[in-house]
N, C-alpha and C positions, 0 to 999 in steps of 0.2 A: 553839744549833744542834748544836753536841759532844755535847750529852745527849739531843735527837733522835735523831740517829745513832746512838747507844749503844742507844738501847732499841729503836729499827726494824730495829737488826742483831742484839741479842741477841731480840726477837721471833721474827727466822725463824729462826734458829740453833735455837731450844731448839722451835720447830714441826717445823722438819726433821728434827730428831734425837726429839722425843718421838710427832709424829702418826703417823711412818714411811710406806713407799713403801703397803703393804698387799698383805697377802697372797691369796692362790688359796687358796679353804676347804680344809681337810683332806680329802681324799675324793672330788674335785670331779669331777664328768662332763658331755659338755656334755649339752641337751635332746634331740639326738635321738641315739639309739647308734649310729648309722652314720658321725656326723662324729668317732667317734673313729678313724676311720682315719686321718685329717688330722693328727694329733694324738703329741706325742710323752708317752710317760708317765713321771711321776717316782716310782723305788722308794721314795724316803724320806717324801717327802710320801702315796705310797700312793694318787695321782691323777694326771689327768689337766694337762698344764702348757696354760694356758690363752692363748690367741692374745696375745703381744706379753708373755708371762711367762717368765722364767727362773729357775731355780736357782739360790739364793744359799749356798756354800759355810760363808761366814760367820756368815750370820744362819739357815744350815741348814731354810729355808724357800723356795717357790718365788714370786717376786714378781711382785706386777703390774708392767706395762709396766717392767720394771728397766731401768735405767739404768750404775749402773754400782754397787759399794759404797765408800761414803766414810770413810774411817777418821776424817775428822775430826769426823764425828757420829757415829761409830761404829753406821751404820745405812747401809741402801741408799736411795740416790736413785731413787723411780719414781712408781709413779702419785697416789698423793696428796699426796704433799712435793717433787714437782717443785717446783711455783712458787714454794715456802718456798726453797727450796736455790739456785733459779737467783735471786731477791731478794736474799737474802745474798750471792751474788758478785756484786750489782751495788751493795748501800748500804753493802759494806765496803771498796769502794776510794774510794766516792766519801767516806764518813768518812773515811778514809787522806789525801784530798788537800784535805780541809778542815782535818783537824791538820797535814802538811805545810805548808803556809802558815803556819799559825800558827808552827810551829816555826821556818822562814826567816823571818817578820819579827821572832821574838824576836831572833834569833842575829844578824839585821844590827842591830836596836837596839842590844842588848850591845857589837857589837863597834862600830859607830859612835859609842857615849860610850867608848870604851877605845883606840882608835886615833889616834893621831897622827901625820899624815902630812908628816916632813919633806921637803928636798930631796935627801939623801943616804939617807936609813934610815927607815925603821917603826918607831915604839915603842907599846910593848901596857902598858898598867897595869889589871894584874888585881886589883890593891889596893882599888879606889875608883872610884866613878862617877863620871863629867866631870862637873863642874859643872853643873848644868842646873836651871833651875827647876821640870820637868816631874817627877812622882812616877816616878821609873824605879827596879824592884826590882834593884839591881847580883847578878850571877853571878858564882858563886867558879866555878872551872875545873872542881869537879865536877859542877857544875850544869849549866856548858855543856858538858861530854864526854857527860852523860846527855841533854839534848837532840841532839847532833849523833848519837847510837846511836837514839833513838828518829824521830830523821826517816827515817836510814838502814831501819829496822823500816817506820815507813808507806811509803817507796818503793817497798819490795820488796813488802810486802804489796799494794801498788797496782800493780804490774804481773805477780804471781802469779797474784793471785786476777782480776787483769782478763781475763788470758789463758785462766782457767776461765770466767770469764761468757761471753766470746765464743766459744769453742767450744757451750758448752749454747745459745746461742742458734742459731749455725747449724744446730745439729738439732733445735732447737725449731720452726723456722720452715718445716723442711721436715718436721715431724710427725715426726720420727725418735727414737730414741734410740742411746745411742753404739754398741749392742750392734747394732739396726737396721743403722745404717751401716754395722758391720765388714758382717755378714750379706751386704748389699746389694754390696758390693766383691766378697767371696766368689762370689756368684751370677754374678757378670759373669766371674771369674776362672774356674768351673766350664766354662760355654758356650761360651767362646772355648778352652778345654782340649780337651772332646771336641766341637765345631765341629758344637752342635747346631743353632743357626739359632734358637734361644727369642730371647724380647725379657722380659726381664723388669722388669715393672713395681708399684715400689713401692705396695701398695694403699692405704696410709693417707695420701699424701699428698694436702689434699683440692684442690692446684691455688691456693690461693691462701695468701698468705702471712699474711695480718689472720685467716681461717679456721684454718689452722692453729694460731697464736696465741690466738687462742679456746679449743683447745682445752685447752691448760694454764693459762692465766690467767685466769681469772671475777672478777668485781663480787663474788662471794658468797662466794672463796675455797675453793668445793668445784668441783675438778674435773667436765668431764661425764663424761656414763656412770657404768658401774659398775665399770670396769675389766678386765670379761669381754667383751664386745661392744663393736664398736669399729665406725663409721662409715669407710667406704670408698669409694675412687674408684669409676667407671664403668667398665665391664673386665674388675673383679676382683671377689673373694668374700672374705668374712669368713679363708678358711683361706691366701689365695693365698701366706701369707709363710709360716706353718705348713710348704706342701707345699712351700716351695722349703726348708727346714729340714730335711726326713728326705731330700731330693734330697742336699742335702751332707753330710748324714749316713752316705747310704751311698756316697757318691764318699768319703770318711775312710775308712769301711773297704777300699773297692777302693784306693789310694793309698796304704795303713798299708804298712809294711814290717818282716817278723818280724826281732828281734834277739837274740840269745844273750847271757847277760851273762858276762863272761870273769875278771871284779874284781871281790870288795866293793865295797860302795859304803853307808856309816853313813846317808844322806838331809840329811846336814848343809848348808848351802847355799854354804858356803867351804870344799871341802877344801883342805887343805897338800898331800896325798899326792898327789894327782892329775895334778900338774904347776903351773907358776907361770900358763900360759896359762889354764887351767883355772878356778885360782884368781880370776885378776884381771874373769875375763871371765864370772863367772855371772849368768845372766837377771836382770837388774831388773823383777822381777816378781812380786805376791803368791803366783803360784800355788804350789804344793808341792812338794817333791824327793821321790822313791820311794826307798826303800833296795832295793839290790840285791844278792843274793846270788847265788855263781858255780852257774852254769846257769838262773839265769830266763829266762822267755821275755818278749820286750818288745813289743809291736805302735807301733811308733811312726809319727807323723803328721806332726811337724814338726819343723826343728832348727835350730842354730847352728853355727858351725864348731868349737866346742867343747862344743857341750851340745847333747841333744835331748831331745824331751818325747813322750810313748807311754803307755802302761796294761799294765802287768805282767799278766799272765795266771797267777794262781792255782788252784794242784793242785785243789784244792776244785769250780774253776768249772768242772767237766766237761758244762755244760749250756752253756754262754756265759754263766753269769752276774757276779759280781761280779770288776771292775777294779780295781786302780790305779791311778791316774793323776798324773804330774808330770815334772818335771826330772831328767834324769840326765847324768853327763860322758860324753864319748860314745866317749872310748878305755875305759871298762868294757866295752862290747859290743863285739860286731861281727856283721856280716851273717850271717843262716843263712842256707846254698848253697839248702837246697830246702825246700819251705814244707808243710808235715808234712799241711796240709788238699787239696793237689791234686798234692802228691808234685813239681812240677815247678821246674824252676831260677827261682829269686824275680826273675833279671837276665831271664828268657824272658818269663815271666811281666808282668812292668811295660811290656815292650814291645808286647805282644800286647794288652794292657788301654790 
């Protein structure tokens, strides 16, 4: 059974990590050119990002249905090695609690031929195995310190990675992925902000949970589709999660606010110089630091009480075009009074917007 487990987990493991999520072709546009209004574009890939595709930083390509990127396959989780990725967080806890057991019935055999229990005291002989006629292999203390550290290892690994299976599964079941879901939070957090009265509803959930299911899990091991078209509820249209994407795209720019930068700043992710609050408190988070030199200009979107995250605005980008973007501490900046594209007070300004 331990050597089933072994090879059904290093199966999906080395599927997940070598089939990969799958990419958005180089170049890609949809069929008709009008739905590229729908549509957000990627500079680096030199195309269009295709419904339910994102931008992987890491893998420097735009993925289908992304999901998230996983450092431990060193590959993004999405539309073709979902099922490989979400299988592996389910047949490695459950190998985890079939070598935990083994590992607790050794450890109480061991300690049940080596204990003696008087009526005053406990005595241990780690010398010698009690007596027994049964073929019992007796443990020296390094043998049982290294099983009680590997029981320790499958426990944690069984409530790690269980607590990864059970999140992929509740966005599995509602056709989501985890990117979907912030998205979907977002959407609801924009409408109740400006008190539009939308209802917005997710299009790819098909209503049923066994349906949805289907759609990452096949008998054949190939997902459906192609990973560019995607089946949708009744309501909505192929683009409906697209057009709510450049909705919040440009509430990010009406919401950014301009910042000056007043400090160096190296892009290091622990400065000392910064302050200890600084130090102790930087984003747990892959994304990037910007290094900042005194007089940048920062457009920032969101923050921490000691860090915020924005897109530096480069001399160069006199068009609007290339960013910056990452973590900076947020006593290097501070507020510009007046916002250089409408001339007017940035505090009037947010009020009025």
């Amino acid at each position: 059974m331990l050597l089933n487990w072994t090879v059904m987990i290093l199966y999906n493991y080395f599927s997940a990590m070598f089939v990969g999520p799958g990419y958005v072709p180089l170049g890609w546009t949809p069929e008709k050119s009008q739905d590229c209004m729908y549509l957000q574009y990627c500079k680096v890939c030199q195309s269009y990002k295709a419904p339910r595709s994102h931008h992987c930083r890491k893998c420097n390509r735009c993925v289908m249905k992304m999901d998230h990127h996983c450092p431990w396959i060193n590959n993004c989780c999405g539309y073709q090695n979902h099922a490989s990725f979400t299988l592996f967080l389910l047949l490695a806890p459950l190998g985890c609690i079939h070598a935990s057991f083994i590992f607790v019935m050794t450890m109480y055999t061991q300690l049940y031929n080596r204990i003696s229990f008087g009526w005053s005291s406990v005595k241990i002989d780690m010398s010698a195995a009690k007596r027994d006629p049964r073929p019992i292999i007796p443990f020296g203390l390094s043998a049982f310190a290294a099983s009680l550290f590997a029981l320790g290892l499958a426990l944690g690994t069984t409530i790690a990675v269980g607590m990864l299976f059970i999140i992929q599964m509740k966005v599995i079941l509602t056709n989501k992925t985890s990117i979907e879901s912030w998205i979907e939070e977002k959407a609801k957090d924009r409408i109740q902000y400006y008190q539009t009265g939308e209802t917005f509803v997710f299009p790819y959930d098909m209503g049923s949970k066994w349906k949805n299911f289907k759609q990452v899990f096949t008998w054949s091991g190939i997902p459906e589709g192609d990973g560019l078209d995607w089946p949708v509820r009744d309501g909505c249209h192929q683009y409906s999660l697209t057009i709510e994407q450049l909705k919040q795209k440009a509430d990010k720019r009406v919401r950014s606010v301009r910042y000056r930068a007043i400090e160096d700043y190296s892009g290091i992710c622990c400065p000392m110089t910064k302050g200890i609050k600084t130090f102790f408190t930087t984003p747990c988070t892959e994304e990037p630091r910007i290094a900042l030199s005194k007089g940048d200009l920062i457009l920032a979107t969101r923050g921490l009480k000691h860090w915020m995250y924005g897109e530096k605005i480069l001399d160069s980008a006199a068009d609007g075009g290339i960013r910056e973007r990452g973590w900076f501490p947020r006593r290097c900046v501070e507020k510009c009074q007046y916002d250089s594209e409408t001339d007017q007070p940035v505090d009037g300004e947010k009020k009025n917007r």
